[in-house]
N, C-alpha and C positions, 0 to 999 in steps of 0.2 A: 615629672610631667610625661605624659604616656603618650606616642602619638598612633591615631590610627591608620594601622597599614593600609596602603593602596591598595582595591583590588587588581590583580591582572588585566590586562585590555585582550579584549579579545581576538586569536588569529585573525586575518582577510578573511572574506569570504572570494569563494574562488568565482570567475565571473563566467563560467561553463558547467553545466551540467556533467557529470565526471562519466555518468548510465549512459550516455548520447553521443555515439561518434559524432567527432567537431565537421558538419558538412560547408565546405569552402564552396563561392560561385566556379572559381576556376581550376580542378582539382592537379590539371595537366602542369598551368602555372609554376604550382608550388614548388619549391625548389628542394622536394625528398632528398635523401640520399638516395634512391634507390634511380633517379632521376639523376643526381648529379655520379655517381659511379658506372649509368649507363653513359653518358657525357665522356666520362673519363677512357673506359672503355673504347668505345669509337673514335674519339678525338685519338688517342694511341696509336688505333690501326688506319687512320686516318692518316697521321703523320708520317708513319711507317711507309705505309704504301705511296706519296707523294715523295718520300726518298726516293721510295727504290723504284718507281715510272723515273725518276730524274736521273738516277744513276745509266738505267736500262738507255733510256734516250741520248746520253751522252756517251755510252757504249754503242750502241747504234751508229749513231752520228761522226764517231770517229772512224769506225768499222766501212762505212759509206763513206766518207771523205777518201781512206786510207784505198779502195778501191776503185776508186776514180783516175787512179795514174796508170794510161797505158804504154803497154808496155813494146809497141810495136806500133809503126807508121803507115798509113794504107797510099801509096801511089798511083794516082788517075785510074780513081774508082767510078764506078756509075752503080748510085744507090738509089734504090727505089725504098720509100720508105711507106709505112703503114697509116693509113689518114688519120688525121687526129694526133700525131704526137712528131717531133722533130722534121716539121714542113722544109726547115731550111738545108737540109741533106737531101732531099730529094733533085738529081740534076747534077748535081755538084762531080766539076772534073779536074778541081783543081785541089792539089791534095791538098795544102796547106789552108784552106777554105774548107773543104772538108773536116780537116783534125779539128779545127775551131769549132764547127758546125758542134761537130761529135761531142766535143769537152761541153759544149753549153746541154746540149742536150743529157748528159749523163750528170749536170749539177741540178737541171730541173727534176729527172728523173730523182734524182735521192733527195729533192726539197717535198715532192709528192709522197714518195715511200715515209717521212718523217715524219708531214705532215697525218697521212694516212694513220702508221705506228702512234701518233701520238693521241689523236680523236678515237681511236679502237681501247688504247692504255684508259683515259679518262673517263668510257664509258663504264667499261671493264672497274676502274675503280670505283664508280660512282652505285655502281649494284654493288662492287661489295661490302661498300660502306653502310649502304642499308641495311645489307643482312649483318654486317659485323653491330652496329646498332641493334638490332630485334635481338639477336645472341646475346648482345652484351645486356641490354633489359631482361631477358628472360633470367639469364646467370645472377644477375644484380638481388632480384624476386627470390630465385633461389638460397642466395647464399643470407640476406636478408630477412627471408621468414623466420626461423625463431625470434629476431625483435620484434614481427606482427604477433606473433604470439604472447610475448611479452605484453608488447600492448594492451591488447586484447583483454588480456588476464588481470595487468594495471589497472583497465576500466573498469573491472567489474570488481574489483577488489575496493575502489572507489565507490562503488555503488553499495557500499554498506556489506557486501559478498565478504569476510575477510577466510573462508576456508574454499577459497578458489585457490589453486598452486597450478605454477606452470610445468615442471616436473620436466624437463625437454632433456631429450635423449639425442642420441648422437655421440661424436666426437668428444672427448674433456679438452673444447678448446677455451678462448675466453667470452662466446657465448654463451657457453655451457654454466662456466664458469660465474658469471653476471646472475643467468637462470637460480642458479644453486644458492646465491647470495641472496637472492631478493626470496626465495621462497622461506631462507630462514628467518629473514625479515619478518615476515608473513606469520610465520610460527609466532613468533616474539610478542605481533600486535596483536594476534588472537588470543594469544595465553593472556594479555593484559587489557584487553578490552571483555572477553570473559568475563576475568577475573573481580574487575571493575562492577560490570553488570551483576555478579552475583552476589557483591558486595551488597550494593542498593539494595538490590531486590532482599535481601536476608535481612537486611538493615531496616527497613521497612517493614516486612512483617513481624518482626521482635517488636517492632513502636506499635503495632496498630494495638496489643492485647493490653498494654498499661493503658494506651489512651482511651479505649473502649471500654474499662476498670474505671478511667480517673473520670467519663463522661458520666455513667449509670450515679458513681458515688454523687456526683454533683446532682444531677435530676432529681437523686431520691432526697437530698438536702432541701432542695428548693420547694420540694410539694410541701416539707413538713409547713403545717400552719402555724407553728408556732415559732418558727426562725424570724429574727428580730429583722430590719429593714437594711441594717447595714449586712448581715450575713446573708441577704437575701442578694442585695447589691455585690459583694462579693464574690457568690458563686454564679453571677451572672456574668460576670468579669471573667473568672474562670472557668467558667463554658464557653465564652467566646473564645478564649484562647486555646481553649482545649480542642475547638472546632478547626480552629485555623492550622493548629498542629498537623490535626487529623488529614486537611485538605492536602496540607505539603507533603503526607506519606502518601497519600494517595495520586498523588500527583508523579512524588518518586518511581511508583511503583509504574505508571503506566506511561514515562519517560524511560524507564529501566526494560519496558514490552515494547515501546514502536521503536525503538533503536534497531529493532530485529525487520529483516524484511518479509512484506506477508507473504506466507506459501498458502495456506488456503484460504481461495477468494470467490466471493460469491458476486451477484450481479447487484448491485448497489445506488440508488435514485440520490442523487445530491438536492433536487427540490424536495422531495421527503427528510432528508434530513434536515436541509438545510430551515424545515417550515416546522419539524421539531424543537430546531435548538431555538427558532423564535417564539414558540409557545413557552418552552421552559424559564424563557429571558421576560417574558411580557411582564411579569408581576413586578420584576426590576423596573423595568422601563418604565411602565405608567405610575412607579411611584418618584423616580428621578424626572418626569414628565418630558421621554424622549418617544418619539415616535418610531413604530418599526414599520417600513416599507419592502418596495421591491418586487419586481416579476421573478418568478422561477419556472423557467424551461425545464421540463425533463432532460436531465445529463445523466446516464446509466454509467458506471464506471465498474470495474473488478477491482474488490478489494475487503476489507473488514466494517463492517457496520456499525458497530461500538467505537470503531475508531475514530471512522471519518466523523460518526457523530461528534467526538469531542473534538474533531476540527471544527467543524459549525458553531456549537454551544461556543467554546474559549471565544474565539474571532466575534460574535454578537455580542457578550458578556464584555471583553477588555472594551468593544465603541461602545455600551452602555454607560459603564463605569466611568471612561476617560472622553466624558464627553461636554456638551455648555449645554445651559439651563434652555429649554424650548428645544434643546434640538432633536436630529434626527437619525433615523440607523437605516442604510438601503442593502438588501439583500437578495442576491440577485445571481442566476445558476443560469449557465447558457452550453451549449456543445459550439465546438469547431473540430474542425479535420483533423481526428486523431486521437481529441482531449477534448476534456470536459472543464470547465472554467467557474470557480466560485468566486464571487465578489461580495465585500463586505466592504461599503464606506460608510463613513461617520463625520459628523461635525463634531468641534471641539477647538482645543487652543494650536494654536500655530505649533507644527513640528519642523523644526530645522533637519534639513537631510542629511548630516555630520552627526545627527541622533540616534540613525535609524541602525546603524551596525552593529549595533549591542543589543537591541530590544531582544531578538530572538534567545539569544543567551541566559542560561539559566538563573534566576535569583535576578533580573536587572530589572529595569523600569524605566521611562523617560525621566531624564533630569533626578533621577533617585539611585540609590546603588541597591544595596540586600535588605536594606530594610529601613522602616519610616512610610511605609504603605497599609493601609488598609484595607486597602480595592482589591487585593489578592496575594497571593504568594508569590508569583514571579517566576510560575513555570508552564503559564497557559502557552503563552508563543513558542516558548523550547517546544511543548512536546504539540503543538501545530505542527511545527516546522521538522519533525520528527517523524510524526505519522506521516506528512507529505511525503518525504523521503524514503519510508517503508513501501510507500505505494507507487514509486517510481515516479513521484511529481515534485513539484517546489513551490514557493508561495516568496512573492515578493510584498514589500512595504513602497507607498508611494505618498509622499506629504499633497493633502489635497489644497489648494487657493481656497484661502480662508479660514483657513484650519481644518484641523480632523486628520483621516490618513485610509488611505486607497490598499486595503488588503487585498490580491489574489492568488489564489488556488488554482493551481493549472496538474490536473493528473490525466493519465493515460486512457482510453478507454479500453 
C-alpha cells in the first residue's frame, strides 16, 4: 500500500514589505544600538566625572579644613571689617571673642568657597556631559555604519535585487568580516536562484514544440470526417489536456519572467487594463451567469503592460471560476498617495482565513492540493503575486462576509 507524500507547507509570509524601510511613529524611542552605545558612552563619562568632582571636593574640603588652624593669637585687636561678611569682628577688644569671632568666620568662609567649588564643578560637568553625549552619538554613527550598509544592501537583496554586494572596505575587522560572509552568501543564492530560473525557463521551452506537435496532430484528426464518434471523443479529451499542459508551460514561463524585477518601465493605466482583462473574462462570466462590475479611476503606475495585464486577467478569471451561481465580480482601480490600488472582489463559498497562506503558492488551490482541479492550473496567484513584487508592490487576500474574497493590489506610482 503506497501512501501519498505530504506536500511541503509553505514558509510564513513575512508581515513587512522587505523594499520599504520599516518607518516607526517614534523613531527617537527605539532602543538602536546606536542609541543604547551612545547611552553607554556618556553614562561612563558621566560616572567618571561624578567620581572625580567627589574626589576633587573631598580634596578641597580637607585642604580648607586643614587650613583653618591658626597658627598665632591676635591680642586686643580693633578690626574694622568689610560689610557683608564676618559683622561680628567688627568692635571686637577682647581677644578671646575675637579668635571665636575669627574661627567662625573662616568655617563660613570655606562652607561658601565649597559651596561655590561645588555649583561651578556640577555646571562644569553638566555641559560636559552633553557634549561627551553628542561625541559619543556621533562615534556610535561612525563606528556603526557599515551594519547601515549592511542593512541597506539586506533590503534590497530582499527585494528580489540578489546581485547587490556590500563589498565594505576598511579594516579586516569582524565587521568586515560579517561583510565578506554574507556577500558569499549572496553568491551562493544567486548562482541557485539563477540556476533555478533557467532551469524552468529551458524546461519550458523544450515542452512547448512536443505540445505544439501533439495539438496540430490532434486538430488535424478531429477535422477528418470520417473519424468514428469515439476517436472523435477521444481526441477531444486529448486536446483538452493538451491545452491545459500547454497553459502550465506557459504559465512556467512567465512565473520564471516576473521573478525578475522590471528595469524598463513605461507609464501604465490599471482602469485600461484592468477593463481588458474584464472584456477577455465576459464570455466566461455570462456563461457561468456572474456579473462583472465596478468603477475604475484612472491609476497610471510605471511598469510592464503585459504583465500587470495578467495581474488583472488571473484575479477576474480565479472570482469568475471560484464563484456561486447568480453571483458577482467588482472591479475596481482607484489612486492614493503614493500608489495605485486594484481591487477585485467576488461572491462565492466561505473562505476560512487559515486558508488564505498557501493560495498564493505555486500548484495550490482552496481546500485542493496540485491537482483534482479543473478551473486552472494553479499558478494564476504565484505569478499575481510575483509580478506585484517585480513591480515593487504586493497584493493581499481578505475573506469577504459571506463568502467570496477581497483581492488587492497595491503598486507604486
Amino acid at each position: 500500500m503506497t501512501t501519498t507524500p505530504v506536500p511541503p507547507t509553505a514558509p510564513p509570509k513575512p508581515s513587512w514589505d522587505p523594499r520599504q524601510p520599516v518607518v516607526r511613529p517614534f523613531p527617537w524611542l527605539r532602543p538602536t544600538i546606536r542609541i543604547r552605545l551612545t547611552l553607554l558612552y556618556g553614562g561612563m563619562f558621566l560616572m567618571a566625572g561624578v567620581l572625580l568632582l567627589t574626589i576633587i571636593y573631598l580634596l578641597a574640603a580637607d585642604a580648607l579644613r586643614q587650613g583653618n588652624v591658626l597658627p598665632f593669637q591676635i591680642v586686643n585687636a580693633q578690626v574694622q571689617v568689610t560689610p557683608g561678611s564676618c559683622e561680628k569682628l567688627g568692635g571686637t577688644t577682647n581677644s578671646g571673642d575675637f579668635m571665636r569671632g575669627l574661627e567662625q568666620c573662616m568655617q563660613h568662609q570655606r562652607a561658601v568657597a565649597l559651596e561655590s567649588l561645588l555649583r561651578r564643578s556640577l555646571l562644569a560637568l553638566l555641559g560636559l556631559a552633553v557634549i561627551a553625549f553628542a561625541f559619543g552619538y556621533a562615534m556610535a554613527g561612525r563606528v556603526l555604519s557599515p551594519l547601515g550598509k549592511i542593512t541597506r544592501t539586506a533590503r534590497r537583496v530582499a527585494g528580489t535585487d540578489l546581485s547587490r554586494r556590500i563589498e565594505l572596505g576598511g579594516p579586516d575587522d569582524e565587521l568586515k568580516e560579517l561583510s565578506d560572509t554574507f556577500d558569499e552568501m549572496l553568491d551562493r543564492l544567486e548562482r541557485a536562484f539563477t540556476a533555478q530560473q533557467r532551469f524552468v525557463a529551458n524546461a519550458s521551452h523544450e515542452l512547448r514544440t512536443p505540445l505544439a506537435i501533439n495539438r496540430t496532430l490532434l486538430e488535424v484528426h478531429l477535422s477528418d470526417p470520417g473519424a468514428s464518434p469515439e476517436l472523435q471523443q477521444l481526441g477531444k479529451t486529448l486536446l483538452a489536456t493538451n491545452e491545459r499542459s500547454e497553459q502550465l508551460v506557459e504559465g512556467l514561463l512567465l512565473l520564471a519572467r516576473s521573478d525578475n524585477e522590471i528595469v524598463d518601465r513605461k507609464p501604465v493605466d490599471l482602469a485600461e487594463v484592468a477593463s481588458q482583462a474584464i472584456d477577455q473574462a465576459r464570455t466566461e462570466a455570462q456563461a457561468k451567469g456572474v456579473e462583472l462590475r465596478g468603477t475604475r479611476q484612472p491609476a497610471v503606475v510605471q511598469g510592464n503592460g503585459v504583465l500587470l495585464e495578467r495581474i488583472a486577467l488571473n484575479l477576474v478569471q480565479n472570482a469568475v471560476r471560484y464563484n456561486a451561481p447568480d453571483g458577482w465580480v467588482e472591479v475596481t482601480t482607484e489612486t492614493q498617495p503614493g500608489q495605485a490600488v486594484l481591487v477585485v472582489e467576488n461572491t462565492g463559498p466561505v473562505v476560512p482565513a487559515y486558508e488564505l497562506d498557501n493560495i498564493f503558492e505555486p500548484f495550490r488551490r482552496l481546500r485542493t492540493e496540485r491537482t483534482g482541479s479543473d478551473k486552472g492550473v494553479g499558478l494564476g496567484l504565484s505569478i499575481v503575486r510575483s509580478v506585484a513584487r517585480a513591480h515593487g508592490g504586493r497584493i493581499t487576500a481578505v475573506p469577504r462576509e459571506g463568502g467570496g474574497l477581497v483581492m488587492r493590489v497595491v503598486l507604486p506610482t
